[in-house]
C-alpha positions as a Markdown table, in Angstrom:
| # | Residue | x | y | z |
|---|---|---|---|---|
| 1 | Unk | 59.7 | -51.7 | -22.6 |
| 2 | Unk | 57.7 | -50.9 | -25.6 |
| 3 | Unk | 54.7 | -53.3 | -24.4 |
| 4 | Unk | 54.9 | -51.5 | -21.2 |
| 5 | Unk | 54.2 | -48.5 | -22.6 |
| 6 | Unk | 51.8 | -49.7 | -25.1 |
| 7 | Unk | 49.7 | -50.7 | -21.7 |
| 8 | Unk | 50.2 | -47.5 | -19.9 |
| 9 | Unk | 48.5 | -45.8 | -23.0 |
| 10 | Unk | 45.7 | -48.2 | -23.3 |
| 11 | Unk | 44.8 | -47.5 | -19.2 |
| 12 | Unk | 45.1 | -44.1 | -20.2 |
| 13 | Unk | 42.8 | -43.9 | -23.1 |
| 14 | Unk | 40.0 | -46.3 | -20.9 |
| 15 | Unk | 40.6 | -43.8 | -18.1 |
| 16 | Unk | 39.9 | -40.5 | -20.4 |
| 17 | Unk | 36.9 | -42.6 | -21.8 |
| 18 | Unk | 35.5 | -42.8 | -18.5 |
| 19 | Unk | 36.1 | -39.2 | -17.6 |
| 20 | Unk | 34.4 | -38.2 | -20.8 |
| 21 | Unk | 31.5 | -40.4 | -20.8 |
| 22 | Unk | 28.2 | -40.1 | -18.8 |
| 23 | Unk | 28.3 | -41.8 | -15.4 |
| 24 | Unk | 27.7 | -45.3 | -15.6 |
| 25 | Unk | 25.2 | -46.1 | -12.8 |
| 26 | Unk | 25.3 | -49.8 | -11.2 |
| 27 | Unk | 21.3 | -51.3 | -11.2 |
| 28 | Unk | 20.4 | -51.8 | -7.6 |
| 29 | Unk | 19.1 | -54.7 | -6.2 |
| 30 | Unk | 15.1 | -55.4 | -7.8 |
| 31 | Unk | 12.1 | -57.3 | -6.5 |
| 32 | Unk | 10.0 | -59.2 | -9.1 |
| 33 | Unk | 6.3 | -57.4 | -10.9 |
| 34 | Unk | 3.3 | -59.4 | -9.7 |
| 35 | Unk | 1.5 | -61.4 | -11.4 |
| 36 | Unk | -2.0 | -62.9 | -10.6 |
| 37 | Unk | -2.1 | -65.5 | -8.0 |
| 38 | Unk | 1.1 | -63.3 | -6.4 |
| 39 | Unk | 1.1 | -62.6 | -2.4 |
| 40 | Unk | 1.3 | -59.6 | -1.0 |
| 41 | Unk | 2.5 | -59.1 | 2.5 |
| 42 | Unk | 0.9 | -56.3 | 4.9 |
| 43 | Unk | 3.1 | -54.9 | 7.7 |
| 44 | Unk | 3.3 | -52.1 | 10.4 |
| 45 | Unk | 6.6 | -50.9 | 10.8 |
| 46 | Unk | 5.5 | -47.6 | 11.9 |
| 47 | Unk | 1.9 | -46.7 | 14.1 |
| 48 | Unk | 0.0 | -48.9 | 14.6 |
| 49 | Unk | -3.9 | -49.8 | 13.2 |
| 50 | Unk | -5.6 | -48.5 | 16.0 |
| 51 | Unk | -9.4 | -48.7 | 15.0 |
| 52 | Unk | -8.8 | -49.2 | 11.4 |
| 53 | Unk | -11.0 | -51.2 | 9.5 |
| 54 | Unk | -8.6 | -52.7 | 6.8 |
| 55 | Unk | -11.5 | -55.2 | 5.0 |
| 56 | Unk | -12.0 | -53.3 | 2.4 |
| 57 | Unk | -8.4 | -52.6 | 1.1 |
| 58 | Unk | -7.8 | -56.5 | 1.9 |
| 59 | Unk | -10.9 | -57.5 | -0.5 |
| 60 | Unk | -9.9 | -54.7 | -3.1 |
| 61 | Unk | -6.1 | -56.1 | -3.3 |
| 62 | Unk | -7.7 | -59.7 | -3.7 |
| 63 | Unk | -10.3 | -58.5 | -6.3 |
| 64 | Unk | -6.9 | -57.2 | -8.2 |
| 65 | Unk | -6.1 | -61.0 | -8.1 |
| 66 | Unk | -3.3 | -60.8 | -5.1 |
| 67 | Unk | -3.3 | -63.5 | -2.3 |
| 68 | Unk | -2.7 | -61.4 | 1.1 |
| 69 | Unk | -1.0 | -61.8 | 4.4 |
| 70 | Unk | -0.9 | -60.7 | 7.7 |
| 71 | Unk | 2.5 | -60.0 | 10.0 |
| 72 | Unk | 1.7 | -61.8 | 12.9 |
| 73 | Unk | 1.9 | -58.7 | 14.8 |
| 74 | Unk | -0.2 | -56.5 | 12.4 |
| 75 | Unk | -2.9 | -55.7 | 15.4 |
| 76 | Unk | -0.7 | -55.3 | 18.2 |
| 77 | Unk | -0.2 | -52.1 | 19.8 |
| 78 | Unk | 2.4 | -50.4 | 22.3 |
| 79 | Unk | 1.9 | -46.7 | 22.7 |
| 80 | Unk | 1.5 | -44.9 | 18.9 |
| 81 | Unk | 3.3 | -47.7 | 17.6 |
| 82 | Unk | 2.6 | -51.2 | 16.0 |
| 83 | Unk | 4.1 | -52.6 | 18.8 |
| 84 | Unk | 7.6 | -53.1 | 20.1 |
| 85 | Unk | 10.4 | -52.6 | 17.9 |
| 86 | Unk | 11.5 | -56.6 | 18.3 |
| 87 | Unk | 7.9 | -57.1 | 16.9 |
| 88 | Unk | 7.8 | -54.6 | 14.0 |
| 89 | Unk | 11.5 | -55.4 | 12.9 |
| 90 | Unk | 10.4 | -59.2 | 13.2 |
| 91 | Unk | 7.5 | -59.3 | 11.3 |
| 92 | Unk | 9.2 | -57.0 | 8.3 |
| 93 | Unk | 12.6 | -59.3 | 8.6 |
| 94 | Unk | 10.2 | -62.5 | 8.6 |
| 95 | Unk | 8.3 | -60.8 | 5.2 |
| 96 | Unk | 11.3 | -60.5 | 3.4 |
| 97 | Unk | 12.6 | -64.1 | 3.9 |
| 98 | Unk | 9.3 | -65.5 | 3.6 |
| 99 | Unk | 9.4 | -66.5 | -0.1 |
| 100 | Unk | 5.7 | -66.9 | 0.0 |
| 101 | Unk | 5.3 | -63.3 | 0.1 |
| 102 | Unk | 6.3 | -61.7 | -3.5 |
| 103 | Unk | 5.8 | -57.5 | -2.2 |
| 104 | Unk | 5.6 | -55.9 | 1.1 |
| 105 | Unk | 2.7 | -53.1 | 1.5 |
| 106 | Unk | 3.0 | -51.1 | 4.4 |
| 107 | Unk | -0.1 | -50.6 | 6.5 |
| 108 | Unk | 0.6 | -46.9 | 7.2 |
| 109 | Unk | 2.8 | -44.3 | 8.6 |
| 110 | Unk | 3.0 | -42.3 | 11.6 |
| 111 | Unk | 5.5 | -42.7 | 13.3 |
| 112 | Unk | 8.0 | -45.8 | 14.3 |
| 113 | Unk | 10.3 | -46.7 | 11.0 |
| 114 | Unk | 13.1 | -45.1 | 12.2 |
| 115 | Unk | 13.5 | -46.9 | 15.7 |
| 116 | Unk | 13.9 | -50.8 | 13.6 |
| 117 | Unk | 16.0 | -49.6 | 11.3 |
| 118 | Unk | 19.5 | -51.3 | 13.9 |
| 119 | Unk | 17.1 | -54.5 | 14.0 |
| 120 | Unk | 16.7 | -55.1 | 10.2 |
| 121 | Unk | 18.7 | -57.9 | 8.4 |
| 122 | Unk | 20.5 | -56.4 | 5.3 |
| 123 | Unk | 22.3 | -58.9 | 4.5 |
| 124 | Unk | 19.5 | -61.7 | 4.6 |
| 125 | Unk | 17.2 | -58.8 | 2.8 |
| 126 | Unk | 20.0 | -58.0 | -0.3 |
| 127 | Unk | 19.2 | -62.0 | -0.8 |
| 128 | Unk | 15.4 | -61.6 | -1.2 |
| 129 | Unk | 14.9 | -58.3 | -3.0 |
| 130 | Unk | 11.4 | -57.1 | -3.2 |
| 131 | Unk | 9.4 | -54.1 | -3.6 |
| 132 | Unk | 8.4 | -52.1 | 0.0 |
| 133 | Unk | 5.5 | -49.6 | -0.7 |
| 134 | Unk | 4.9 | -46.9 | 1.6 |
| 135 | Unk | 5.3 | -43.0 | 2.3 |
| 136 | Unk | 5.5 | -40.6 | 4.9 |
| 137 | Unk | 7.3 | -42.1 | 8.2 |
| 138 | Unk | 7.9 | -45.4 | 5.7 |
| 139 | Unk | 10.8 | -43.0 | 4.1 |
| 140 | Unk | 13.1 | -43.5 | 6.9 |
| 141 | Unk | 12.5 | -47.1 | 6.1 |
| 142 | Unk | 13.3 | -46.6 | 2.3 |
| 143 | Unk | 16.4 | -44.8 | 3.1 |
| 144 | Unk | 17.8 | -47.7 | 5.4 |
| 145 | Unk | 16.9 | -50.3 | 2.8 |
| 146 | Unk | 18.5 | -47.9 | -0.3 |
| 147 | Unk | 21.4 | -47.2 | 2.0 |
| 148 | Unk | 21.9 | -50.8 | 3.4 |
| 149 | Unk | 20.9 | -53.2 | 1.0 |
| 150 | Unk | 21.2 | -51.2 | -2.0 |
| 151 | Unk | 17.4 | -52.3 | -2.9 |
| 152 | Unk | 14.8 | -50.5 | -4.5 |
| 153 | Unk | 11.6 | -49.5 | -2.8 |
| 154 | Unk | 8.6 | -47.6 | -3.8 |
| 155 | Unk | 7.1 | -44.3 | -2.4 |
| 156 | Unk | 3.1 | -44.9 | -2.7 |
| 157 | Unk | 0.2 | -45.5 | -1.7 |
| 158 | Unk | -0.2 | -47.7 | 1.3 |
| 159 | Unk | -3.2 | -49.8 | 3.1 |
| 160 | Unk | -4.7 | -47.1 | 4.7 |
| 161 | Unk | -5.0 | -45.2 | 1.0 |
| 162 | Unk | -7.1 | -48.4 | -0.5 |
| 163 | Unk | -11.0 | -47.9 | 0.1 |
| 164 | Unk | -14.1 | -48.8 | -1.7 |
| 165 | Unk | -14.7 | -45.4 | -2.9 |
| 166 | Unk | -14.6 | -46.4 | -6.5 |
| 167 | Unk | -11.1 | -46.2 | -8.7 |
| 168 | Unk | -9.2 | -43.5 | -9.0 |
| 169 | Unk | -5.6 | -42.6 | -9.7 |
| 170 | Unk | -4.2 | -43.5 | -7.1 |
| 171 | Unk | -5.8 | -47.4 | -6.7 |
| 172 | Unk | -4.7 | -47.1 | -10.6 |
| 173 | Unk | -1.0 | -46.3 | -9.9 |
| 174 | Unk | -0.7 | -48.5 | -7.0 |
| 175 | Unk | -2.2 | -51.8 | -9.5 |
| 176 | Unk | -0.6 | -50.9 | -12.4 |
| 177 | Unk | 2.6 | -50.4 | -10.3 |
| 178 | Unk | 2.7 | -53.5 | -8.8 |
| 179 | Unk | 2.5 | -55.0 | -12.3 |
| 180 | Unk | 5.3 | -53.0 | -13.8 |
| 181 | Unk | 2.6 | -51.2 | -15.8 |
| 182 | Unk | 2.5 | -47.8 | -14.4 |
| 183 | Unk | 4.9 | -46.0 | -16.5 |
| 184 | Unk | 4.1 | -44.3 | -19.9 |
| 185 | Unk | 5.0 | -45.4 | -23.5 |
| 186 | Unk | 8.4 | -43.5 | -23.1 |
| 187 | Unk | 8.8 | -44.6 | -19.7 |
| 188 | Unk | 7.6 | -41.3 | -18.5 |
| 189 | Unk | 5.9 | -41.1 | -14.9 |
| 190 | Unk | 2.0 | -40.8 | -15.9 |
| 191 | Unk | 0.0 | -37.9 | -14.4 |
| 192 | Unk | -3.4 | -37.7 | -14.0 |
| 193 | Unk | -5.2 | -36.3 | -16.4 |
| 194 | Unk | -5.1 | -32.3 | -17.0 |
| 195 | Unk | -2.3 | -32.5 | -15.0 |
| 196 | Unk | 1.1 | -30.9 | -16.0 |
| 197 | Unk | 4.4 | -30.6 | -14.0 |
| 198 | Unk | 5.4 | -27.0 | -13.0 |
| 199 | Unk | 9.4 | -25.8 | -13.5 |
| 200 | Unk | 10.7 | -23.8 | -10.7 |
| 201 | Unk | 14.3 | -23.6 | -12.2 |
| 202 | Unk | 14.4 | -24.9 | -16.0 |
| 203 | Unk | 17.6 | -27.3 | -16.4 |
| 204 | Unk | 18.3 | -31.2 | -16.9 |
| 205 | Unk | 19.4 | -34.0 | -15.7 |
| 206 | Unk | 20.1 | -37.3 | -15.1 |
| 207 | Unk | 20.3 | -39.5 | -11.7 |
| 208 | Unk | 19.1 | -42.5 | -9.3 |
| 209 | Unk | 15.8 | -41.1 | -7.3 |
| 210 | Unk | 15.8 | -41.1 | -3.4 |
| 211 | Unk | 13.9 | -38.9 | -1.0 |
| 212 | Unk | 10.4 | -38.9 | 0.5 |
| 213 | Unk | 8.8 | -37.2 | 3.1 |
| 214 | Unk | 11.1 | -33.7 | 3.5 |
| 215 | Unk | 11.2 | -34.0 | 7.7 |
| 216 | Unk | 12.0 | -37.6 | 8.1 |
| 217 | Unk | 14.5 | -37.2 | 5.5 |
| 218 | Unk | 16.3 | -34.5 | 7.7 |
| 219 | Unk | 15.9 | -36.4 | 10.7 |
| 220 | Unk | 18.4 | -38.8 | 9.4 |
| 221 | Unk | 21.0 | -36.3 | 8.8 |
| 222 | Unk | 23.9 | -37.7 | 10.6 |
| 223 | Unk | 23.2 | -40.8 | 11.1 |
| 224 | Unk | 24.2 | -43.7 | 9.2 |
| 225 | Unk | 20.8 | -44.0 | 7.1 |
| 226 | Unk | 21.5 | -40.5 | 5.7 |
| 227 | Unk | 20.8 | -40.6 | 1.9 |
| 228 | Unk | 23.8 | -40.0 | -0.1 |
| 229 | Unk | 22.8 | -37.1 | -2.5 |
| 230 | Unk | 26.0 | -37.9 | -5.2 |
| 231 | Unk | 24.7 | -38.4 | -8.6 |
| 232 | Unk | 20.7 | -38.5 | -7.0 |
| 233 | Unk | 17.9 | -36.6 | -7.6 |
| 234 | Unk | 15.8 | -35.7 | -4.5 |
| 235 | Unk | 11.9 | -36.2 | -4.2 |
| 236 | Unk | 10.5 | -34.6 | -1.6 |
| 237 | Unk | 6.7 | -34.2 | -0.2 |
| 238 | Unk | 5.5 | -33.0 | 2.9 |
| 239 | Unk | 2.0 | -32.2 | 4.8 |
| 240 | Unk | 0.7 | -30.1 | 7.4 |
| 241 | Unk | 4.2 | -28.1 | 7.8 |
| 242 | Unk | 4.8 | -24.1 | 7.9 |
| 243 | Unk | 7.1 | -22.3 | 5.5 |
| 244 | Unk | 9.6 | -21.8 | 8.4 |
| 245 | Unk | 9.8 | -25.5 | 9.1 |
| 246 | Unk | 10.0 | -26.9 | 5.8 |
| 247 | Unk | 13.1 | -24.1 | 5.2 |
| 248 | Unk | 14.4 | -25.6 | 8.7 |
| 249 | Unk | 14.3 | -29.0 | 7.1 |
| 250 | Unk | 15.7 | -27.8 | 4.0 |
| 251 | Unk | 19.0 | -26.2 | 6.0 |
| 252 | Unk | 19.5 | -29.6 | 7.6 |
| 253 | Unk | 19.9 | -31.0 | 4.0 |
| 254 | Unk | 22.3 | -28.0 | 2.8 |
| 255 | Unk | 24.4 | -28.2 | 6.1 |
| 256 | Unk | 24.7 | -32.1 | 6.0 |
| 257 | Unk | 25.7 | -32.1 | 2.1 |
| 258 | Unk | 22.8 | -34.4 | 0.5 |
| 259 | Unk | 21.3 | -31.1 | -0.6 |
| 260 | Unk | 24.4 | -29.7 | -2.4 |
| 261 | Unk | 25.4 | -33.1 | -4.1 |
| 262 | Unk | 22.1 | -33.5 | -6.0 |
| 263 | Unk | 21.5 | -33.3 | -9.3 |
| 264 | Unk | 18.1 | -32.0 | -9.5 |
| 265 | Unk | 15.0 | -31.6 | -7.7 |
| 266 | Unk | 11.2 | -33.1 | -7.7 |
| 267 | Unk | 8.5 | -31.4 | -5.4 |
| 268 | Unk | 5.8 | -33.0 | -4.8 |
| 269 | Unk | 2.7 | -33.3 | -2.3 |
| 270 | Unk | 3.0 | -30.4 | -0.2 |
| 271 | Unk | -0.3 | -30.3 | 1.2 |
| 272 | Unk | -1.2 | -27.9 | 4.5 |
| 273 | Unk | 2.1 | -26.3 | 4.5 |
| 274 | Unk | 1.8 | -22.9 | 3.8 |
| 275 | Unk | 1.6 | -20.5 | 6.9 |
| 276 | Unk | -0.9 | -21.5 | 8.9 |
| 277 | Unk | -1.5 | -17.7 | 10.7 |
| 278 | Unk | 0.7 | -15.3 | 7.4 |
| 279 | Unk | 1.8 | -12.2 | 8.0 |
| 280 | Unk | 3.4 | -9.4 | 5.8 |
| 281 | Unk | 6.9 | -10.9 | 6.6 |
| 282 | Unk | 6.4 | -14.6 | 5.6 |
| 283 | Unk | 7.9 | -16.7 | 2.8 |
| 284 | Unk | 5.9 | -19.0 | 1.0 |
| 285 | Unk | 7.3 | -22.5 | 0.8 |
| 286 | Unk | 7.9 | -21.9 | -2.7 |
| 287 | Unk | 10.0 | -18.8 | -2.2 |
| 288 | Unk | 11.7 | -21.4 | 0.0 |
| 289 | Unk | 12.6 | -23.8 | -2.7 |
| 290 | Unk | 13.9 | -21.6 | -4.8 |
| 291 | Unk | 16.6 | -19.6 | -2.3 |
| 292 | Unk | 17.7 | -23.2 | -2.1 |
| 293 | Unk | 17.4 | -24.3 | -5.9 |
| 294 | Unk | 19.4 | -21.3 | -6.6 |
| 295 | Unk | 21.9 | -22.0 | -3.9 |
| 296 | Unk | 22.2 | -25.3 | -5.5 |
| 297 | Unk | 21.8 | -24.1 | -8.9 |
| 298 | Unk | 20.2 | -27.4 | -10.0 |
| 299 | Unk | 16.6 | -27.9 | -11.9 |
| 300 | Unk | 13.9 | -28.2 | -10.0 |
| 301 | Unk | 9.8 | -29.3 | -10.8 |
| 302 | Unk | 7.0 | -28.9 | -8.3 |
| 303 | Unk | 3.5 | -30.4 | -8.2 |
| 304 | Unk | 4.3 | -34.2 | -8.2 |
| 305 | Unk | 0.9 | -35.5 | -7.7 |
| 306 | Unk | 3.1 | -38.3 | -5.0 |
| 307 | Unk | 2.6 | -38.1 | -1.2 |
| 308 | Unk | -0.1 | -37.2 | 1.0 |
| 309 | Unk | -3.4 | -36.3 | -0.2 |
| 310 | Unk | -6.1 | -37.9 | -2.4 |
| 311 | Unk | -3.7 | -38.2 | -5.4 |
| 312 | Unk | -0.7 | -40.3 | -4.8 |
| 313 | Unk | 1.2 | -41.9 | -7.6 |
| 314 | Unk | 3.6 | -44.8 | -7.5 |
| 315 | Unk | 7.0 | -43.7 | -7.4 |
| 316 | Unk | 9.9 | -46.2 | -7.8 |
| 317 | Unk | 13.3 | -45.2 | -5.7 |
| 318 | Unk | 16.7 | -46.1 | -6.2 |
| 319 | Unk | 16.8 | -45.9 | -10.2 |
| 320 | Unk | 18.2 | -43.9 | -13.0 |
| 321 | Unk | 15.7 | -41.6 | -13.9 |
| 322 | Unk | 16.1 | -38.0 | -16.1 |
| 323 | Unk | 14.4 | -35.1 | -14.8 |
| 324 | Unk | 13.8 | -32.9 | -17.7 |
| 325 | Unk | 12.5 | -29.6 | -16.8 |
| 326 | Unk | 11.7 | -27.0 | -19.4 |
| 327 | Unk | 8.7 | -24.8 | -19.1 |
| 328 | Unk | 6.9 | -26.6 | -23.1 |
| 329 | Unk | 6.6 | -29.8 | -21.8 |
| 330 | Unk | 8.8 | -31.1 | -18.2 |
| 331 | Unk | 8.7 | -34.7 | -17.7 |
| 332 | Unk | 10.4 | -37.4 | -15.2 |
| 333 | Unk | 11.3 | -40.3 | -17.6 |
| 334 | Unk | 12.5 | -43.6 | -15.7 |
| 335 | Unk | 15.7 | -44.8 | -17.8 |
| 336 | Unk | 15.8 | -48.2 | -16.4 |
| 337 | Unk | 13.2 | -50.8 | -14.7 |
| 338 | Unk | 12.3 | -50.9 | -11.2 |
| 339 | Unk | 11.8 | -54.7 | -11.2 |
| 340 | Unk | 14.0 | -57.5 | -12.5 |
């Protein structure tokens, strides 16, 4: 009897530790940093390349020292998207078991990611983790593959982002990134320069990043791709969206519970979305993120220089990062690595 007891206490005493301690978070599933000679395989999952010229991101990500590949259906086209949905699922399914290829780089947005996400193979994709780079309609991707296979993608910049017009921050982000090299020497997400995060709602704390682009994000409210906001941190970045809509967007996420599980709150891109014709009556869409900051009462930055526009950093998903926002000096500091 006594031994029996002596074990009840023990479970006891490891089940008060847990309780206690700071969540433990499990590390997701990682794809490899790049080295030179690496591949790096270009798909559409979304709309298609239209007229495009991609020659000059191609001969930029080579000059970087990366071999690069074509999906076979990379130039077809059905409608605004990169072809069917068989092809697009294909060619990203075929990417990810193709050991050839070491990172997948979306070609761009649009629209499309969400109608592949039935066709994709987790199960054969949790075997061959790698990194999936893309924004905007690429978030409903993202989500599937965070959801699904547990992996961890990256919100940035994307094929049609890589010109010749010199380097910048965001070619830097996207070439340091790939080489596990983007990140400051506490781990900190780098800005550019004269750049400094702005506090909404001064708090901290601590959880895996998901999120993207804020309407695609709502869109999958419901479904079975809807991020699960316990213990997160939600990113989000818009463009070309009125105050009204992006509070719209917002409610979705309140009323289907990601919004009032998170932890905290990063803002970034939200280019073209105040009101387009204002009146005396309007919100701005900051006044918008802060009824719902409040209504979470969670911390909250804004001006993430990630998403659409000229400046577009590389933002790993899917890992424990701490959002630490006082007014001196806020910071996003990544706690653990984004590749193996």
């Amino acid at each position: 009897m006594k031994n029996y007891f002596k074990y009840f206490l023990s479970i006891c005493f490891i089940i008060s530790l847990c309780l206690h301690s700071e969540f433990v978070f499990a590390e997701s599933l990682k794809g490899n940093a790049l080295k030179q000679g690496d591949c790096i395989g270009i798909v559409a999952p979304a709309s298609g390349i239209e007229d495009m010229n991609i020659a000059d991101a191609i001969n930029k990500l080579q000059n970087w020292g990366y071999k690069v590949k074509l999906s076979p259906n990379l130039y077809q086209q059905s409608g605004y998207l990169a072809g069917s949905d068989q092809m697009r699922a294909d060619d990203l399914n075929n990417f990810f078991a193709d050991d050839e290829v070491d990172a997948i780089l979306c070609l761009r947005g649009g629209y499309g990611s969400g109608r592949i996400l039935d066709l994709l193979n987790y199960e054969m994709i949790k075997q061959h983790p790698k990194m999936v780079i893309g924004y905007s309609d690429i978030t409903a991707l993202h989500m599937a593959l965070i959801k699904k296979a547990d992996l961890v993608p990256v919100h940035g910049a994307m094929v049609i982002d890589i010109n010749d017009n010199g380097y910048n921050y965001t070619d830097n982000q996207l070439k340091l990134g790939l080489a596990n090299e983007s990140l400051g020497a506490n781990n900190e997400f780098v800005l550019p320069s004269n750049h400094k995060l702005k506090v909404l709602k001064e708090g901290y704390a601590k959880g895996k990043i998901i999120g993207g682009n804020l309407s695609v994000l709502a869109s999958l409210s419901g479904s079975e791709y809807q991020p699960n906001g316990e213990n997160s941190i939600l990113f989000i970045e818009e463009v070309g969206e009125d105050s009204y809509v992006i509070d719209r967007c917002f409610q979705q996420l309140w009323q289907s519970g990601v919004l009032k599980q998170v932890k905290g709150l990063i803002i970034g891109n939200m280019r073209r979305c105040e009101p387009t014709e204002p009146t005396q009556f309007d919100y701005s869409v900051m006044q918008v993120i802060k009824q719902y900051a409040d209504k979470a009462n969670i911390p909250v930055v804004y001006d993430m220089p990630v998403g659409h526009g000229a400046i577009n950093g590389f933002l790993p998903l899917n890992v424990e990062i701490t959002l630490d926002a006082n007014t001196a000096n806020p910071q996003i500091i990544f706690n653990e690595s984004y590749v193996k």
